[in-house]
C-alpha positions as CSV (number, residue, x, y, z in Angstrom):
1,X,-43.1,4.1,9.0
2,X,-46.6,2.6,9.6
3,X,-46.8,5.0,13.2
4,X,-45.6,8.0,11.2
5,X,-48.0,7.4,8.5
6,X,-51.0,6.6,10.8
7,X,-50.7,9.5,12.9
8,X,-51.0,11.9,9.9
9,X,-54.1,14.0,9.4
10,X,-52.9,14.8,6.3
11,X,-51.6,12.2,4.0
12,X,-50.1,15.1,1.1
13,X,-47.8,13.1,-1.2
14,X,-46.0,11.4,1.4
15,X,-47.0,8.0,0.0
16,X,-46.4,9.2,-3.6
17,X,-42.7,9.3,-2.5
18,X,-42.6,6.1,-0.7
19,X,-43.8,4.5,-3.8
20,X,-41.8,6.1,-6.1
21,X,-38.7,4.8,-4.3
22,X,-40.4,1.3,-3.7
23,X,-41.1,1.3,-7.5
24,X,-39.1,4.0,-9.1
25,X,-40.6,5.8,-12.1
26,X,-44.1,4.7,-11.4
27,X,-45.2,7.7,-9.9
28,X,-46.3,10.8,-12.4
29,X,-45.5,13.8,-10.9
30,X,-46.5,15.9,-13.9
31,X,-49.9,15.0,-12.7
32,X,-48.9,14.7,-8.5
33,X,-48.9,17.3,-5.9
34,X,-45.7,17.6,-3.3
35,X,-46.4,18.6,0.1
36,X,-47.8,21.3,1.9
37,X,-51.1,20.6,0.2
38,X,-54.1,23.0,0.6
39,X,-56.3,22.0,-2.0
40,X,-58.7,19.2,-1.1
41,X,-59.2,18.0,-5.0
42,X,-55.0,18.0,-5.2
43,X,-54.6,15.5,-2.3
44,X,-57.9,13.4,-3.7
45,X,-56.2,13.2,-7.3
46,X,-52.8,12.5,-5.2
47,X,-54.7,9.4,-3.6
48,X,-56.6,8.4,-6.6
49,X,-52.7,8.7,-8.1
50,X,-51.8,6.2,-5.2
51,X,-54.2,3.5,-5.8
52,X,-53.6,3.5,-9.3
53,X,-49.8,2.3,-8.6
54,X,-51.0,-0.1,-5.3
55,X,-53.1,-1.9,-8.5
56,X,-50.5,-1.7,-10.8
57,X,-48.0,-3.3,-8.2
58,X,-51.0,-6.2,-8.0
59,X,-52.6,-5.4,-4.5
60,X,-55.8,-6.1,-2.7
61,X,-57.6,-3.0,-3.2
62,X,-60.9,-3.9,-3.6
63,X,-63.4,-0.7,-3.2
64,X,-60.6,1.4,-2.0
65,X,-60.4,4.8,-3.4
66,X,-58.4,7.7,-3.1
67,X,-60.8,9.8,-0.8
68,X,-60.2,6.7,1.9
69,X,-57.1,7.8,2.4
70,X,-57.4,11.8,2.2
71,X,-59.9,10.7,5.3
72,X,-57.8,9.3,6.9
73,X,-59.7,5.7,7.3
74,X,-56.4,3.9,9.2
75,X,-57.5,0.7,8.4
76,X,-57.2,0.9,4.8
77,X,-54.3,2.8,5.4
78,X,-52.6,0.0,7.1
79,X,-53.9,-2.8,5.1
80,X,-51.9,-0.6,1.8
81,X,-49.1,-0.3,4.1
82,X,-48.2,-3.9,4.7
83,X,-48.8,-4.6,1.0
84,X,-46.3,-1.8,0.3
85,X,-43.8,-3.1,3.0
86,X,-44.2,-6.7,1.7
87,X,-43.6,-5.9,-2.1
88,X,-40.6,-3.9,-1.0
89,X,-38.8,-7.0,1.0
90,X,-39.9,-9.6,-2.0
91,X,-38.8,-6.9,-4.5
92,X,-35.3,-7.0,-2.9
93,X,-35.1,-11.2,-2.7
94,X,-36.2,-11.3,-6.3
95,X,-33.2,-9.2,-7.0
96,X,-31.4,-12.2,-5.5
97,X,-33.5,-14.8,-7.8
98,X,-30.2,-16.4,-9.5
99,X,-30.9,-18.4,-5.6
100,X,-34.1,-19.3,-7.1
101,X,-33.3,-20.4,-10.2
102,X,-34.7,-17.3,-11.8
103,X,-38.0,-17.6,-10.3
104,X,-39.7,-15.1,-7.5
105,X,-39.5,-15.6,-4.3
106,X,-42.6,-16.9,-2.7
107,X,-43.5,-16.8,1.0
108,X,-42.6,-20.4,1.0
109,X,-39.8,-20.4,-0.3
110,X,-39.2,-18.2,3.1
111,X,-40.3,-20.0,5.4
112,X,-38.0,-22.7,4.1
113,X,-35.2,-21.2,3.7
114,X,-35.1,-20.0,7.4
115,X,-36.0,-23.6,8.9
116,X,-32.9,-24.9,6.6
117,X,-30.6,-22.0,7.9
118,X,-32.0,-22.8,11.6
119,X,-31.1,-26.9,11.1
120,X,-27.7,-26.5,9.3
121,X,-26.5,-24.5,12.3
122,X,-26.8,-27.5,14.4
123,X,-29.7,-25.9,16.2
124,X,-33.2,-27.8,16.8
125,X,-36.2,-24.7,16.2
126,X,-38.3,-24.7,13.2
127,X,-41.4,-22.9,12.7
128,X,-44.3,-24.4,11.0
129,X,-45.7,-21.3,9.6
130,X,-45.7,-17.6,10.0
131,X,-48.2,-17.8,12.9
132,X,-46.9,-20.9,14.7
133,X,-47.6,-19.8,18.1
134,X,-44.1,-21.1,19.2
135,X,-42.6,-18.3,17.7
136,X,-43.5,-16.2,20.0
137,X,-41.0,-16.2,22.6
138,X,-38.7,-15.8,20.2
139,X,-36.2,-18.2,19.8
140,X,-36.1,-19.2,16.6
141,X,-35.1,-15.8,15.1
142,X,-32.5,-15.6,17.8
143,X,-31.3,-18.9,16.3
144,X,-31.6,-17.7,13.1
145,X,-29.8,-14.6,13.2
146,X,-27.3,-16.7,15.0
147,X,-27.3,-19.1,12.2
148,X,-26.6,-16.2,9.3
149,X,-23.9,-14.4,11.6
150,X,-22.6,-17.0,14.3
151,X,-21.1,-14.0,16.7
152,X,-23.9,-11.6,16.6
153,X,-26.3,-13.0,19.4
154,X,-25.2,-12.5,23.5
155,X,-27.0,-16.0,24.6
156,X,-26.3,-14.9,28.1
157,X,-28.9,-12.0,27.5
158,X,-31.5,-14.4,25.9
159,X,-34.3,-15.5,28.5
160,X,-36.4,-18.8,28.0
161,X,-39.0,-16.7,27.1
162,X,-41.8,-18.6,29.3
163,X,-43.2,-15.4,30.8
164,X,-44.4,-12.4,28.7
165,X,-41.8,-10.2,30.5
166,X,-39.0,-12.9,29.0
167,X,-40.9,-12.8,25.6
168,X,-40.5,-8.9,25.4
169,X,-36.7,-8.9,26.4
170,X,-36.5,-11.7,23.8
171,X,-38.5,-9.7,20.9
172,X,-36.8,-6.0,21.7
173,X,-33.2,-8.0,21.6
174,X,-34.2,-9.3,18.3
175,X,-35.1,-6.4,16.9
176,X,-32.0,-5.2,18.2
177,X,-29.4,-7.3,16.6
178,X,-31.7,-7.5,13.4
179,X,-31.2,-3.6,13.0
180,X,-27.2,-4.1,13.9
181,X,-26.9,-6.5,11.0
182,X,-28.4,-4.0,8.9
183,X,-32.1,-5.5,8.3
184,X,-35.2,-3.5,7.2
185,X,-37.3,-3.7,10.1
186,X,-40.7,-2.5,10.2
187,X,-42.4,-4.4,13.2
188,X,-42.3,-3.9,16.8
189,X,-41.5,-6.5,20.1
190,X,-45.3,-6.9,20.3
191,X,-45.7,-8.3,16.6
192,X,-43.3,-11.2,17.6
193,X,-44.8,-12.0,21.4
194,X,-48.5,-11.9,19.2
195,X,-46.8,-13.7,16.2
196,X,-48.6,-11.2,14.1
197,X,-48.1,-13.6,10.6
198,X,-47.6,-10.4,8.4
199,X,-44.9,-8.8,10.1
200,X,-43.4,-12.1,11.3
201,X,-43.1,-12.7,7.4
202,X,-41.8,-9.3,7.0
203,X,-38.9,-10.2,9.7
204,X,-37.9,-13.5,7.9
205,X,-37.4,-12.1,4.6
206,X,-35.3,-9.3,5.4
207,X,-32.7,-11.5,7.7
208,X,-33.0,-13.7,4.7
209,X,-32.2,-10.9,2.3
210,X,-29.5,-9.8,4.4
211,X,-27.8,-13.5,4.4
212,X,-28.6,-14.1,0.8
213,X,-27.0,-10.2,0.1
214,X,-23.7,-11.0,2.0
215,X,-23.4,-14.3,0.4
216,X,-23.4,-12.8,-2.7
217,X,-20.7,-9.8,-2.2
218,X,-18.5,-12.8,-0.6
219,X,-18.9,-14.9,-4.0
220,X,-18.1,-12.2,-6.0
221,X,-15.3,-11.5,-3.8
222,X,-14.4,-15.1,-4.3
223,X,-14.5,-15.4,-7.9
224,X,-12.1,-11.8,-8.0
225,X,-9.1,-13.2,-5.8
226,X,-9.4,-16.7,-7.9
227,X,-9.3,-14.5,-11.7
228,X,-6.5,-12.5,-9.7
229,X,-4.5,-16.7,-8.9
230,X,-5.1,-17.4,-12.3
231,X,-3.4,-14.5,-14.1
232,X,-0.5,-14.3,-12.0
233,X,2.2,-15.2,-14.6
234,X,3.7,-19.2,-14.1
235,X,7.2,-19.8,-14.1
236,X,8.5,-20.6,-17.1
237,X,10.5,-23.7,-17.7
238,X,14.0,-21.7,-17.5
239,X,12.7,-20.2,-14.7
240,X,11.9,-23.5,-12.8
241,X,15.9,-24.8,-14.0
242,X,17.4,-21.5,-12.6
243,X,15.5,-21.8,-8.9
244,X,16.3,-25.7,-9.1
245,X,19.8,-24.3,-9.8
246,X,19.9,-22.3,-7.1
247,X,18.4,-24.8,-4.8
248,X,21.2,-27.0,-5.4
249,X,24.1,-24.1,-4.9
250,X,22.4,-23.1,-1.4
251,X,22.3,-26.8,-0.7
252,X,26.0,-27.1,-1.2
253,X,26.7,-24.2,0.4
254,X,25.3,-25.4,3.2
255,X,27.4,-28.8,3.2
256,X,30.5,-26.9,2.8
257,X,29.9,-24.7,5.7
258,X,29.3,-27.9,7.9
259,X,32.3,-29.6,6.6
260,X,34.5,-26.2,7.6
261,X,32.9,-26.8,11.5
């Protein structure tokens, strides 16, 4: 999404639509443009539209304004686009807070989480932070994935990473099994070898709301099949004499047939 959207002369409403589905209903499109645009003042009020929301949803937007966008000034561009990535993934752990006791998910609460899930495995890596510089040959998210799915990781295609060519193999198989697992993933093998703390962040929380998503679908699963034990209907106590009763005929059934041999 960022290369897409930083490659684009023309912004139109493209991120109108990426926020409406981050936060659905906060766009007005009574008063919003859809692309093709060809009038300048339509994509300015589009923008102005856009940083409206990005303060709404409690981002850094100081002296940003609409026409920095329709310009096409890529480093205000980017800078909205990791906000909007980062709200998305914390959006989607929040509607897992019941793990939290009902409160939002903070990047601590992250970075702990995955160091837990790392040492309950059996396994030894922990990162300090989101820019601990041992991160970067990345075996600690190779751990971790290995940690919230045990079979998914090939450890005969995982290289010590000690050389940059190792780190990349490392990163780009990460990235990899992330995406098979089913996790948002927004950076690129580069982000991890650099340990570039915003996407590294980025990468945690979505294997994180990927586990905490599964474990939650497998409790709910659990709690069905154990309401489906507890209404089957128990024997009643004629029931329990008759298969006693029956017990005891089969058993001398039995004894006559060996006394007959």
């Amino acid at each position: 999404m960022l290369i897409i959207c930083l490659r684009m002369s023309k912004m139109d409403g493209f991120l109108l639509e990426v926020l409406d589905k981050v936060s659905p209903g906060s766009v007005n499109w009574k008063h919003a443009s859809k692309p093709p645009i060809k009038m300048p003042f339509r994509k300015v009020e589009n923008c102005n539209q856009v940083i409206k929301i990005g303060k709404q949803l409690n981002f850094s937007l100081v002296n940003v304004a609409g026409n920095d966008i329709v310009q096409g000034n890529k480093k205000l561009i980017l800078a909205f686009l990791w906000q909007l990535m980062r709200s998305n993934i914390l959006q989607l752990l929040n509607n897992l807070r019941f793990h939290s006791q009902g409160k939002e998910m903070t990047d601590a609460d992250i970075l702990n989480w995955a160091n837990n899930k790392v040492k309950k495995s059996g396994r030894t890596s922990q990162m300090e932070s989101f820019k601990d510089r041992n991160l970067s040959n990345g075996i600690f998210f190779l751990e971790l994935l290995s940690a919230v799915e045990p079979r998914i990781v090939n450890w005969k295609l995982v290289t010590a990473g000690e050389e940059d060519e190792d780190k990349k193999l490392n990163a780009t198989y990460i990235i990899s099994v992330a995406r098979k697992l089913g996790c948002s993933i927004f950076l690129l093998p580069e982000d991890i070898m650099e340990v570039n703390q915003k996407m590294i962040l980025t990468l945690t929380a979505s294997i994180m709301y990927w586990s905490l998503q599964r474990e939650a679908v497998e409790n709910s699963e659990s709690t069905e099949l154990s309401a489906d034990d507890a209404s089957q209907k128990t024997p009643s106590e004629g029931e329990e004499d008759g298969s006693a009763v029956a017990e005891s005929v089969s058993g001398l059934t039995i004894d006559d047939a060996s006394t007959e041999s």
